[in-house]
C-alpha positions as CSV (number, residue, x, y, z in Angstrom):
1,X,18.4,1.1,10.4
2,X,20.9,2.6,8.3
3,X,21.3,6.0,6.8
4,X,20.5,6.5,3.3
5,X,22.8,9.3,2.7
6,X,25.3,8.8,5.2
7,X,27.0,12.3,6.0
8,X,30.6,12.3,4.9
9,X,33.5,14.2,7.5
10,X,33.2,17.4,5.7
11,X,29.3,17.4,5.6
12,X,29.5,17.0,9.5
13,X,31.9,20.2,9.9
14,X,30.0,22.4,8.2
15,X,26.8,21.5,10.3
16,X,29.0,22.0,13.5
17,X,30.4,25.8,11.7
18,X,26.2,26.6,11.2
19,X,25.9,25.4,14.8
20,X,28.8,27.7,16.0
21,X,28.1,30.5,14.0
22,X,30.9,29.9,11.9
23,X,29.5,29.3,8.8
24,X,26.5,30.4,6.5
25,X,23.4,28.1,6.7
26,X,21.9,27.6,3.5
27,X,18.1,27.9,4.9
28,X,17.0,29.7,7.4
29,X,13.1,29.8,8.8
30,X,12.3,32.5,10.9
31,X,10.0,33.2,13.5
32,X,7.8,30.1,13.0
33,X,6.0,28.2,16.1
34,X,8.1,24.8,16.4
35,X,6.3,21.5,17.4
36,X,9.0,19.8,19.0
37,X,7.7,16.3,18.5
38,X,10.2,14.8,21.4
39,X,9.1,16.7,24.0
40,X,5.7,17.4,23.1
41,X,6.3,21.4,23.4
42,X,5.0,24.1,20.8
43,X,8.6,26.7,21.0
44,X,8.0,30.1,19.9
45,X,11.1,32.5,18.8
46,X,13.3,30.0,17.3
47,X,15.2,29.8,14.3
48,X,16.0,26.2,12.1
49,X,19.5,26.8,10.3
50,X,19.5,24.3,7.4
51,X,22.5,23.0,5.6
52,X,22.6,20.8,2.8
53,X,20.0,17.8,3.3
54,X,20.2,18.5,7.1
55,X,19.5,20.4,9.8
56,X,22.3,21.9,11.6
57,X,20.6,24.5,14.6
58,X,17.0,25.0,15.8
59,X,17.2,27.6,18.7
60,X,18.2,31.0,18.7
61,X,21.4,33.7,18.7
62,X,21.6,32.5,14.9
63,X,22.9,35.4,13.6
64,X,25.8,35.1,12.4
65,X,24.7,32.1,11.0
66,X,22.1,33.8,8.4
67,X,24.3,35.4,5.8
68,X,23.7,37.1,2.1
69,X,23.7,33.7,0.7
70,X,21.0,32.4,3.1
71,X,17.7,32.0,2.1
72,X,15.1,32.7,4.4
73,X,11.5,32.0,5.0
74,X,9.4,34.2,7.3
75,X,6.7,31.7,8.8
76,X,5.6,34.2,11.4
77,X,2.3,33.7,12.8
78,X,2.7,29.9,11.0
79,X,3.7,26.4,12.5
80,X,6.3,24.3,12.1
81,X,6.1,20.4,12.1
82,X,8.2,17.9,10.8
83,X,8.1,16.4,7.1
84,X,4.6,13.6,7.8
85,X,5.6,9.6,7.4
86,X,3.2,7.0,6.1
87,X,4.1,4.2,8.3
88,X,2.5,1.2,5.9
89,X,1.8,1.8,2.2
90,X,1.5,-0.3,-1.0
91,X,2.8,2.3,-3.7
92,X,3.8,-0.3,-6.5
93,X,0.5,-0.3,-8.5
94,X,-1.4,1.5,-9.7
95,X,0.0,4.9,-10.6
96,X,3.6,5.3,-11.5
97,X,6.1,6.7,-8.8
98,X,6.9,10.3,-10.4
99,X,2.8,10.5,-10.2
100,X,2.7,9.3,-6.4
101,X,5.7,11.6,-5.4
102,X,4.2,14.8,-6.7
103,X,0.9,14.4,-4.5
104,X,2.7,12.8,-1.7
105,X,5.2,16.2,-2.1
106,X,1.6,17.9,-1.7
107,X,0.3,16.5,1.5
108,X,3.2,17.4,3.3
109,X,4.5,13.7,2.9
110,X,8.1,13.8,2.9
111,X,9.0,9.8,3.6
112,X,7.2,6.5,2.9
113,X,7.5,2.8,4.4
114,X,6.4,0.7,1.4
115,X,6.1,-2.7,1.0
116,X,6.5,-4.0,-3.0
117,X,4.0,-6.9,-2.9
118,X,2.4,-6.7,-6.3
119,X,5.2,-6.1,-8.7
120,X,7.0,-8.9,-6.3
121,X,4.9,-11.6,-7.2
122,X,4.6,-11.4,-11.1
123,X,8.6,-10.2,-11.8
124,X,9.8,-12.0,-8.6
125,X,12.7,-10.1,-6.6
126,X,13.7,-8.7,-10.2
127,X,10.0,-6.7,-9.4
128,X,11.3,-5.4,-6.2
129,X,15.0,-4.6,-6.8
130,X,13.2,-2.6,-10.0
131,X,10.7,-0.6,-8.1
132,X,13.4,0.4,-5.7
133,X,15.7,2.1,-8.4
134,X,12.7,4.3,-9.5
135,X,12.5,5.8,-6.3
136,X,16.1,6.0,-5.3
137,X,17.1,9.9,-5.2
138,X,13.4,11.5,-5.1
139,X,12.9,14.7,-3.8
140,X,11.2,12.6,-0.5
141,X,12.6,9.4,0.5
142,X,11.2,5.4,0.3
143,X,11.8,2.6,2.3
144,X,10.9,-0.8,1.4
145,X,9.6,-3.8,3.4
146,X,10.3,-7.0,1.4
147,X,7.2,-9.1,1.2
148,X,6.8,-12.7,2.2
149,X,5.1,-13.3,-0.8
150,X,2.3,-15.5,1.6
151,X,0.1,-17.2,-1.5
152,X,-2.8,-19.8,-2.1
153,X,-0.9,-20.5,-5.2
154,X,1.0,-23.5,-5.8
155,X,2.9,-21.7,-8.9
156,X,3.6,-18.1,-7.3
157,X,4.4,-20.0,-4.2
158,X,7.6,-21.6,-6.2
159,X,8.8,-18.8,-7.2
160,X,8.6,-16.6,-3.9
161,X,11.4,-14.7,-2.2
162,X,14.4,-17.4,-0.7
163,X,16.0,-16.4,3.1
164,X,19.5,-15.7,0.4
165,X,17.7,-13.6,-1.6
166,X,16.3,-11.8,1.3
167,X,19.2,-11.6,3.4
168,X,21.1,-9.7,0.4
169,X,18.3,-7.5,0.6
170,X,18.1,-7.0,4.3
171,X,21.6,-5.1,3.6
172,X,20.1,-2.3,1.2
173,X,19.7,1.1,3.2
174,X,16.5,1.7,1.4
175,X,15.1,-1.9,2.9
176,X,13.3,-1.6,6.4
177,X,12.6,-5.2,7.1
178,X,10.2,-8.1,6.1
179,X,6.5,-7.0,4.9
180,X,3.3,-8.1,6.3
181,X,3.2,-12.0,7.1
182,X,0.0,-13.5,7.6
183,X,-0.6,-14.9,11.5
184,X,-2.2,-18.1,10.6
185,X,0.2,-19.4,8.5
186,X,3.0,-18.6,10.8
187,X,1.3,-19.9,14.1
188,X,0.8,-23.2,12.1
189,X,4.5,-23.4,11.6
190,X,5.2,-22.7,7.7
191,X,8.4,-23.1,7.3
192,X,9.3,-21.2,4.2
193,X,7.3,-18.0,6.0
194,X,9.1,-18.6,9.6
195,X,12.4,-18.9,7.9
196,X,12.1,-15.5,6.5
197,X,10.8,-14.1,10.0
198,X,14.1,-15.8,11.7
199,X,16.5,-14.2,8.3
200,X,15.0,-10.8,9.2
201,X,15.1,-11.1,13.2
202,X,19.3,-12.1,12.2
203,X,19.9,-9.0,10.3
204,X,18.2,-6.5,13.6
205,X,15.8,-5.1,10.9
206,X,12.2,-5.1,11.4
207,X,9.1,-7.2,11.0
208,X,5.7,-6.3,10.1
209,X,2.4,-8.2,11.2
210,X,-1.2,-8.9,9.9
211,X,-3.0,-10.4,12.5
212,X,-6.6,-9.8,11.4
213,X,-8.8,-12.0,13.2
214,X,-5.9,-13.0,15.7
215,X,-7.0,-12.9,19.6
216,X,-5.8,-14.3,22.6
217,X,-3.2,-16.9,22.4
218,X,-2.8,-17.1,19.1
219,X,-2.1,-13.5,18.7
220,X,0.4,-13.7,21.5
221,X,2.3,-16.8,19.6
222,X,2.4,-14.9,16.5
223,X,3.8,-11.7,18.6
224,X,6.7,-14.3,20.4
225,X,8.3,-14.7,16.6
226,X,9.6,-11.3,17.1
227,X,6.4,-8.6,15.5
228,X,6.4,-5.9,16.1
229,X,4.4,-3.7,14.5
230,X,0.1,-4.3,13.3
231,X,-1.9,-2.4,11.0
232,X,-5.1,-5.0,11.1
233,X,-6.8,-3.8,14.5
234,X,-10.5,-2.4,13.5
235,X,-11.5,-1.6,16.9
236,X,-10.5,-0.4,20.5
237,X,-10.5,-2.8,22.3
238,X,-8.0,-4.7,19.5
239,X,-6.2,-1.3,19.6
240,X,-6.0,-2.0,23.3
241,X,-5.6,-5.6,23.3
242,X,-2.0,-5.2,20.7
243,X,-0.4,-1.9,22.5
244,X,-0.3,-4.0,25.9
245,X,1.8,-6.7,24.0
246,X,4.3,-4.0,23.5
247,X,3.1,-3.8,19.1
248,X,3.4,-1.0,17.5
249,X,-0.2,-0.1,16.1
250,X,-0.5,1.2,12.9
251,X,-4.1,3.3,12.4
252,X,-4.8,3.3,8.7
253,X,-7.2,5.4,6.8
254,X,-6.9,4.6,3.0
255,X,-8.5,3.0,0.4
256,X,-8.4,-0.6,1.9
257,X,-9.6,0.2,5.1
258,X,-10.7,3.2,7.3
259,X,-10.6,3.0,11.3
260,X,-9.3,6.4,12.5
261,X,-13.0,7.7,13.5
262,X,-13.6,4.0,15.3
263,X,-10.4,3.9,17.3
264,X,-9.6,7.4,17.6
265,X,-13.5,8.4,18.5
266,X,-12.9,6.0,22.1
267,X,-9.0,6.4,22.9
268,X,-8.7,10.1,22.0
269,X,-9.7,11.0,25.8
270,X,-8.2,7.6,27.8
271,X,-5.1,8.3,30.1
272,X,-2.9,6.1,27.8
273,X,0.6,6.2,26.5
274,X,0.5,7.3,22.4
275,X,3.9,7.1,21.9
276,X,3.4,3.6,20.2
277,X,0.2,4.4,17.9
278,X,1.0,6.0,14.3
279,X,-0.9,6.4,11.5
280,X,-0.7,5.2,7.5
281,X,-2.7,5.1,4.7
282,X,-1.8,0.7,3.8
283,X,-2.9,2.6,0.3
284,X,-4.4,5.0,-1.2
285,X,-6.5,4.8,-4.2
286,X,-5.6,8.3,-7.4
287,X,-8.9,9.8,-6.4
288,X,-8.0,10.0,-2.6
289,X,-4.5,12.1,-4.0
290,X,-6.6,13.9,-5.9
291,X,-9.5,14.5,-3.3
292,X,-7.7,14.4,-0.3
293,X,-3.6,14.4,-0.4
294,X,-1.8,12.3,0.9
295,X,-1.0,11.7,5.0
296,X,-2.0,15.5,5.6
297,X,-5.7,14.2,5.4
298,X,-5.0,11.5,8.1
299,X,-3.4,14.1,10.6
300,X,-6.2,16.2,9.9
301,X,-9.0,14.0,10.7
302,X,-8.0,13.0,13.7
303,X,-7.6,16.4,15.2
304,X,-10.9,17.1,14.0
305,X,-12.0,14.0,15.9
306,X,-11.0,15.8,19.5
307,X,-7.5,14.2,19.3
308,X,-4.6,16.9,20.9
309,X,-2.8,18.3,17.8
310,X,1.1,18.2,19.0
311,X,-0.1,13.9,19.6
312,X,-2.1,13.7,16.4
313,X,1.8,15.0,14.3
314,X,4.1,12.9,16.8
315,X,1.8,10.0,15.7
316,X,2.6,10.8,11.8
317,X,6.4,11.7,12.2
318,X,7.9,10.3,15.7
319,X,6.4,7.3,16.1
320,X,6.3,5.9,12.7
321,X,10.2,6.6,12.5
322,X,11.0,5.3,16.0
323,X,8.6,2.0,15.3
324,X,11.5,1.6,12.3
325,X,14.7,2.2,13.9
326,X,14.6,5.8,11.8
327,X,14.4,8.5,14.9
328,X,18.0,8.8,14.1
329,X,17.5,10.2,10.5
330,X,13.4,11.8,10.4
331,X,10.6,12.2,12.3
332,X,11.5,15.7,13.8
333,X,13.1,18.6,13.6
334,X,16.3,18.5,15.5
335,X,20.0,18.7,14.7
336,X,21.6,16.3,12.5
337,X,18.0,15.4,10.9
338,X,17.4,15.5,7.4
339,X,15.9,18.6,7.1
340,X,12.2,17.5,6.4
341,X,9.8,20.7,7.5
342,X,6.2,21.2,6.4
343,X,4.9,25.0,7.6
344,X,1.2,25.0,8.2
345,X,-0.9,27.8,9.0
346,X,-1.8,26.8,12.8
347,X,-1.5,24.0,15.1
348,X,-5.2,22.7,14.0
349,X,-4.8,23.0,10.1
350,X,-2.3,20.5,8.5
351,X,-2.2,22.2,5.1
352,X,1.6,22.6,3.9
353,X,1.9,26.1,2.8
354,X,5.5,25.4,2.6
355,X,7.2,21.8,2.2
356,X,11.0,21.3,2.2
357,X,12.4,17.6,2.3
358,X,16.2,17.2,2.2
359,X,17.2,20.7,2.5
360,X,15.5,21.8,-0.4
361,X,11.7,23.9,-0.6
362,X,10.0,21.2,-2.8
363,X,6.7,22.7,-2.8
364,X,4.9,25.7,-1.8
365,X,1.4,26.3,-1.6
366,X,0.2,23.4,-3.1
367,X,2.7,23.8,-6.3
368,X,5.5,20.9,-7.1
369,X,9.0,23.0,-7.3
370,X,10.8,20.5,-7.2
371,X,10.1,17.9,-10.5
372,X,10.2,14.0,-9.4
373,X,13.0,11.7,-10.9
374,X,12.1,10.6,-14.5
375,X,12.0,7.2,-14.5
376,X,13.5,4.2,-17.1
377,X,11.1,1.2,-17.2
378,X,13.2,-2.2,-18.5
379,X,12.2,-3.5,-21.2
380,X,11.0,-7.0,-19.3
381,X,8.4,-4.8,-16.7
382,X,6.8,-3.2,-19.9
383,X,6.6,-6.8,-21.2
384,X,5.3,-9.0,-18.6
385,X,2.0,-10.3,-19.1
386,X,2.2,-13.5,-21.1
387,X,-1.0,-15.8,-21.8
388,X,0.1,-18.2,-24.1
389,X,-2.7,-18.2,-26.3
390,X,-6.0,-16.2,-28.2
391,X,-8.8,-17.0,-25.5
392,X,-12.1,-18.1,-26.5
393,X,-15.3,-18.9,-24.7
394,X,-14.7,-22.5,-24.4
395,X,-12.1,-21.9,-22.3
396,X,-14.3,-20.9,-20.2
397,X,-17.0,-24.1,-20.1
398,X,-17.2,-25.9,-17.0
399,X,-18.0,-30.0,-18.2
400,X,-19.7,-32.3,-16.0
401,X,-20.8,-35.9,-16.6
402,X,-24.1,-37.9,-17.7
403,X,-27.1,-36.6,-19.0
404,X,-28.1,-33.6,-16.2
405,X,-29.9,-30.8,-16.0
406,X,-28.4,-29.1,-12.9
407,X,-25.0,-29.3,-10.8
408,X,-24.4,-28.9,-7.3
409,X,-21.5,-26.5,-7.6
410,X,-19.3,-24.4,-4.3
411,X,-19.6,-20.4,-5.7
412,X,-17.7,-18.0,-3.7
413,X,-20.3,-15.6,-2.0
414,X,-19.2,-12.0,-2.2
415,X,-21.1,-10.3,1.6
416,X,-19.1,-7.5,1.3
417,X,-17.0,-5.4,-0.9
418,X,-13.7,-7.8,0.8
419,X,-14.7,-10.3,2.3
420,X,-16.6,-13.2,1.0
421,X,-18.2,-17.1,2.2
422,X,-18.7,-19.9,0.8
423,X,-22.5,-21.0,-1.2
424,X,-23.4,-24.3,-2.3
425,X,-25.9,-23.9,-5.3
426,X,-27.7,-25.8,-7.7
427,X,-27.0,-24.5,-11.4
428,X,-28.3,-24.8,-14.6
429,X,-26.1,-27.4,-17.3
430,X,-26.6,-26.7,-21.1
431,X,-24.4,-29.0,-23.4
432,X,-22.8,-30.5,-21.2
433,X,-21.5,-27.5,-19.1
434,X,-22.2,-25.9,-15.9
435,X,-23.7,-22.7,-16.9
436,X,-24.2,-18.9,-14.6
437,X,-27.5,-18.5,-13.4
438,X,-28.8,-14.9,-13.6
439,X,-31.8,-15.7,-11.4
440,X,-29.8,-16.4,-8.3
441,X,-27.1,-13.4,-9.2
442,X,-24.4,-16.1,-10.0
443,X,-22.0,-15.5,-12.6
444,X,-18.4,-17.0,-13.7
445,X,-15.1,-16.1,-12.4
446,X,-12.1,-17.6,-13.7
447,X,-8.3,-17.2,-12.6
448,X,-5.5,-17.2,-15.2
449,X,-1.8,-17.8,-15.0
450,X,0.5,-14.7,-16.4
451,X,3.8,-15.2,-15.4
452,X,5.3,-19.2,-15.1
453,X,2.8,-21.2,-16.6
454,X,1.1,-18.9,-18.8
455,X,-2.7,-19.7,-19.7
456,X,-3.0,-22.1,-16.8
457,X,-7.1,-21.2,-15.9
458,X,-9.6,-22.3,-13.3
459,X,-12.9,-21.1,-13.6
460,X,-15.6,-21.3,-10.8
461,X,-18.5,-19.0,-9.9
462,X,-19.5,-15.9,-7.6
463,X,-22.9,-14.5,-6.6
464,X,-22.9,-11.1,-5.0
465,X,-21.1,-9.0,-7.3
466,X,-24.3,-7.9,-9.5
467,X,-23.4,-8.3,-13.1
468,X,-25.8,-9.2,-15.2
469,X,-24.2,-8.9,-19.1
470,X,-20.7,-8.7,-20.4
471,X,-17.4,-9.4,-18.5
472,X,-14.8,-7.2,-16.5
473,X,-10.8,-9.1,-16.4
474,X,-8.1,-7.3,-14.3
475,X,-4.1,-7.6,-14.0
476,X,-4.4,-6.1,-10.6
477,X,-4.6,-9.4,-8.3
478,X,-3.1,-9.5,-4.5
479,X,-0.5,-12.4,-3.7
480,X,-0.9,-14.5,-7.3
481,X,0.4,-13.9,-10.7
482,X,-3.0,-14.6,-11.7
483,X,-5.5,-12.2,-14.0
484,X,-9.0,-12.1,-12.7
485,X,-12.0,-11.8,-15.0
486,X,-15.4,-12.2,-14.0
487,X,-18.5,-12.1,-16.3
488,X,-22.0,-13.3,-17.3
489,X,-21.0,-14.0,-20.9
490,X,-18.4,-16.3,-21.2
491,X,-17.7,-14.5,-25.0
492,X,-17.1,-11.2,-23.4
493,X,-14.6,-13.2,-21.3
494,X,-12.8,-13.7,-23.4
495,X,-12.8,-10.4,-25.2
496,X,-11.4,-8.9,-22.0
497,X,-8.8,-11.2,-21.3
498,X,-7.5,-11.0,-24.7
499,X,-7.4,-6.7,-24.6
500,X,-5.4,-7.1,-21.3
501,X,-2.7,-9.0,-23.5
502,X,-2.9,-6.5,-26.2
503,X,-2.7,-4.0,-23.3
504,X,-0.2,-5.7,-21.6
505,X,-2.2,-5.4,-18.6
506,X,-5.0,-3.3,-16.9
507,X,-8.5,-3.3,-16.3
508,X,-10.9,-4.0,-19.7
509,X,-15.2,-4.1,-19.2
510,X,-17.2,-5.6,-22.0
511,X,-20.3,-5.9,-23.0
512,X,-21.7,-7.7,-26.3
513,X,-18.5,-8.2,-28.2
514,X,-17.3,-4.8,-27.9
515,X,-14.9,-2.8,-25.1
516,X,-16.8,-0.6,-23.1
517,X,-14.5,0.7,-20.8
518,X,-10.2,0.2,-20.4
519,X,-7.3,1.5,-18.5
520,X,-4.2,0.3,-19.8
521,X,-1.6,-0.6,-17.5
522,X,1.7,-1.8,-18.8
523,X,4.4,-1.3,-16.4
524,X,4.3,-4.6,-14.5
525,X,0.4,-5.4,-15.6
526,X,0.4,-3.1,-12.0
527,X,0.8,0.9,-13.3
528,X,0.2,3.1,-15.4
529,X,2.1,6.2,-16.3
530,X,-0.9,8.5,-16.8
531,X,-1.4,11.6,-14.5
532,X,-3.0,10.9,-11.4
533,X,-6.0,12.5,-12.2
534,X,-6.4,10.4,-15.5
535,X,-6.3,7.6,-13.7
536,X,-8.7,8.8,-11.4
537,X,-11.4,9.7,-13.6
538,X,-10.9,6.2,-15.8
539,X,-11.6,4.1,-12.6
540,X,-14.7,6.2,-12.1
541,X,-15.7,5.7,-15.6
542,X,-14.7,2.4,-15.4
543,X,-17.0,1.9,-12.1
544,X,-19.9,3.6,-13.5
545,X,-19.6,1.6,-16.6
546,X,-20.2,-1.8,-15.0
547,X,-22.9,-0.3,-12.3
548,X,-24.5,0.1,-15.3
549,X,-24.4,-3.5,-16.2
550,X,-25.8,-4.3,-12.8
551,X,-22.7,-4.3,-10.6
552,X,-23.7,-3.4,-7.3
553,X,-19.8,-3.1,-5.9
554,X,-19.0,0.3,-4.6
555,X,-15.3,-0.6,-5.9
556,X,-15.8,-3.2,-8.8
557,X,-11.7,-3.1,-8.8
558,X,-11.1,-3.5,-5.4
559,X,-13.6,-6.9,-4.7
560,X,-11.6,-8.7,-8.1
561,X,-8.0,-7.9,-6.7
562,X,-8.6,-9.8,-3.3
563,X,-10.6,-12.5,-4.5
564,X,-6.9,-14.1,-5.2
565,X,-5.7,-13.1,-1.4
566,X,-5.3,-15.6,1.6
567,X,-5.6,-12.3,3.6
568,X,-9.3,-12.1,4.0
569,X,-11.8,-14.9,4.7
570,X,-12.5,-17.2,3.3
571,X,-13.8,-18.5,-0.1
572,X,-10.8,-17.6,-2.7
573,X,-9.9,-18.8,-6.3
574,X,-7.0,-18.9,-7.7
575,X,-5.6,-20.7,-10.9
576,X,-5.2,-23.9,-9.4
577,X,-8.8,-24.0,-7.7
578,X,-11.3,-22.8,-4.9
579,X,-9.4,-22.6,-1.7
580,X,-10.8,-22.2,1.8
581,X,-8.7,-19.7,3.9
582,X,-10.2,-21.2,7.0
583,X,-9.2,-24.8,6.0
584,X,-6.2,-23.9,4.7
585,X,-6.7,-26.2,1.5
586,X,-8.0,-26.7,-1.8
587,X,-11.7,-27.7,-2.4
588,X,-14.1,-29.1,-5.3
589,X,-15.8,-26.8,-7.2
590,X,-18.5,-29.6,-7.8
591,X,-19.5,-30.8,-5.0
592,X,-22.1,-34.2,-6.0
């Protein structure tokens, strides 16, 4: 992996002059505890001489080193560790970057491994390549993982990332490797998904996998493509089961998923090898920033679940930077490093009293010092959510033939907040239509186009999520370019379909012809540029607003944006049908 600010000749003497003595460092901290990540060792009585964006000495005899124009921190009685990584994120929706880099700054996160999946599929590689110049020259440092764009949708899947288009990208610094690809349809042989594995494997950068539900052989085929790196494992034993195939495991605790007490609660105590476990959050949701922080909170709970302290940081800093080829650059506090130092109050509390990423002290007990990039938003990302058309409610009406009363109809069965089956049900027809059925908790969902064929709709049905009046439509959708609106008036619809075009994307609730509830989010249809606590408290109110109308969801949001994934089994819609993840094909929605 490449550099992202490659040190020039002159850069490289004046580290070897602070090194020598020679030469004034520009920071100096003092009398600190040091958790030497590579060796596993806590150093007391050492000294780290800072220069520019890097580190230039950590040891002692540094005085002639620490001159009038030195500034120098006292951490005595305090802890050093290095600046925390998250290892797997999604950070493109659905707060804006300045917002994300001021909480990140916070919780001691100094570097981020991102992958760019949701601008991706509505703005194609244009989304990515956009995203990446916002967060070029932070005050902490991105790196991106281009996604495979994996769909169930005929129309994204036409417009999904070439092996030219990634290879140009595969040169970037900022670019890590190729984003979570899907086992299945890899191990089936996809050709468009393998030649982008085989593109990445060329250019010696790295792969991510997602191998949930993957065992045995089929795990180990998808591994022999050249993975090398899982965030998907729920328990020990899968833990287990990936670390002796040589994979990287990635632990997460986020908003998608939360396995750190599962995993960590059984291996914490077994005579293993950690050096290949890390930790990320694959996402984290404004009220977790706000709540929690950021990777500080994940460092934290797994030294509070038993797990030794020094392993519990190399797991957020070492490992995560060796697993991408970036040990060179982060990950610890040695010479040549960019100087990326968090100073806590003791080896057991990971809560940054001081954080300095690049050389420079960008926070300090819990204040931003250090003011995030203001970023310029093209004109086509603040103007691209396109419908086509004023919806109405017959856009919604399902027709079936003859004179009937009821329909034998497939409706996607929501069991939990992600993952769903498939129902076959018998419901009401009025006029000529398939109509929801309160009775059985069935209402309408329908998919629509946003991006290449705008308007293009499918409507089915899904029981399980609890609504029993007015509609909720999203812009927020994994792997489509498809808005999601569900609701048990077909009227209120298409009310909220038509704010989300007024909004240019976001997330509208209606009830009765009027809006209810709203968050507006116009960059992409993804983010919004709101503080992060703004955003925080309208997807509360937003949640509390349709729990009120009988959702029984703990994350309304979160159930609507997968329903368009081929990530989780199995039932999923998008705007050219039902399609069954476990079949891997399209199937009726009536089924007589």
């Amino acid at each position: 992996m490449q550099d992202l600010h490659p040190l020039t000749t002159e850069q490289t003497r004046q580290l070897m002059q602070v090194a020598l003595g020679e030469a004034e460092a520009d920071l100096a901290i003092v009398n600190g505890a040091i958790v030497n990540v590579y060796t596993g060792e806590v150093l007391t009585g050492d000294t780290v001489l800072i220069k520019g964006e890097r580190i230039a000495y950590v040891g002692k005899n540094t005085q002639k080193s620490i001159g009038a124009n030195t500034q120098v921190i006292d951490a005595v009685g305090k802890t050093l560790i290095p600046g925390l990584i998250d290892g797997h994120t999604h950070t493109d929706y659905p707060y804006a970057p300045p917002e994300l880099i001021k909480y990140a700054i916070k919780g001691a996160t100094t570097s981020l491994i991102t992958e760019v999946a949701e601008l991706a599929f509505p703005m194609g590689v244009a989304g990515v390549t956009e995203f990446m110049r916002w967060v070029k020259n932070q005050p902490i440092k991105f790196y991106v993982v281009i996604p495979p764009m994996e769909t169930i949708s005929p129309i994204a899947r036409e417009h999904s990332v070439t092996p030219q288009q990634l290879r140009r990208l595969l040169r970037r610094r900022d670019v890590a490797g190729l984003g979570e690809s899907y086992w299945f349809p890899a191990v089936e042989g996809n050709t468009p998904v393998v030649d982008l594995i085989a593109e990445t494997k060329r250019s010696g950068k790295k792969l991510d996998g997602h191998t949930a539900g993957a065992r045995g052989n089929k795990l180990q085929a998808y591994v022999s493509l050249g993975i090398t790196s899982d965030h998907e494992p729920t328990t020990a034993d899968e833990v287990m089961e990936r670390l002796r195939l040589g994979l990287f495991v990635i632990l997460r605790e986020g908003e998608i998923r939360r396995e750190l007490q599962e995993v960590i609660g059984k291996l914490k105590d077994e005579k293993i090898d950690f050096k290949r476990l890390a930790m990320a959050t694959d996402g984290l949701g404004p009220w977790q920033f706000v709540r929690d922080g950021c990777v500080d909170f994940l460092v934290q709970k797994v030294i509070d679940l038993g797990m030794n302290p020094v392993t519990a940081i190399q797991m957020a800093t070492l490992n995560v930077a060796q697993r991408f080829s970036l040990d060179d650059f982060i990950g610890g506090i040695a010479p040549g490093r960019y100087a990326d130092i968090v100073i806590i109050p003791n080896l057991n509390t990971i809560k940054a009293e001081y954080v300095i990423s690049n050389g420079k002290v960008v926070a300090r007990n819990g204040d931003v010092l250090v003011a995030p990039r203001k970023v310029n938003y093209s004109k086509s990302i603040r103007n691209s959510l396109r419908l086509g058309k004023q919806f109405t409610a017959g856009d919604f009406a399902i027709a079936v033939s003859g004179n009937r009363e009821k329909a034998k109809v497939r409706v996607i069965d929501q069991v939990t907040n992600l993952v769903c089956r498939e129902a076959i049900l018998d419901l009401p027809v009025s006029g000529g239509s398939v109509q929801a059925d309160n009775s059985q908790n069935v209402i309408k969902l329908a998919a629509i186009e946003r991006s290449y064929a705008p308007g293009k709709t499918f409507t089915g049905f899904i029981r399980g999520i609890g609504l029993k009046r007015g509609a909720i439509a999203t812009s927020i959708t994994w792997d489509t370019c498809d808005l999601i609106v569900a609701g048990a008036s077909d009227a209120d619809m298409a009310l909220a379909v038509n704010r989300l075009g007024e909004l240019q994307g976001g997330i509208v609730v209606c009830d009765n012809g009027k809006v209810l509830a709203e968050l507006a989010l116009p960059i992409g249809g993804m983010i919004s540029p709101q503080p992060m606590d703004v955003l925080s408290q309208k997807l509360y109110d937003i949640q509390h607003t349709v729990e009120n109308m009988g959702c029984n969801r703990p994350d309304i949001r979160l159930t609507l944006c997968v329903l368009t994934s081929g990530a989780i089994p199995f039932l999923r819609i998008c705007e050219s049908g039902l399609f069954d993840v476990k079949e891997n094909r399209f199937v009726d929605l009536l089924v007589d």
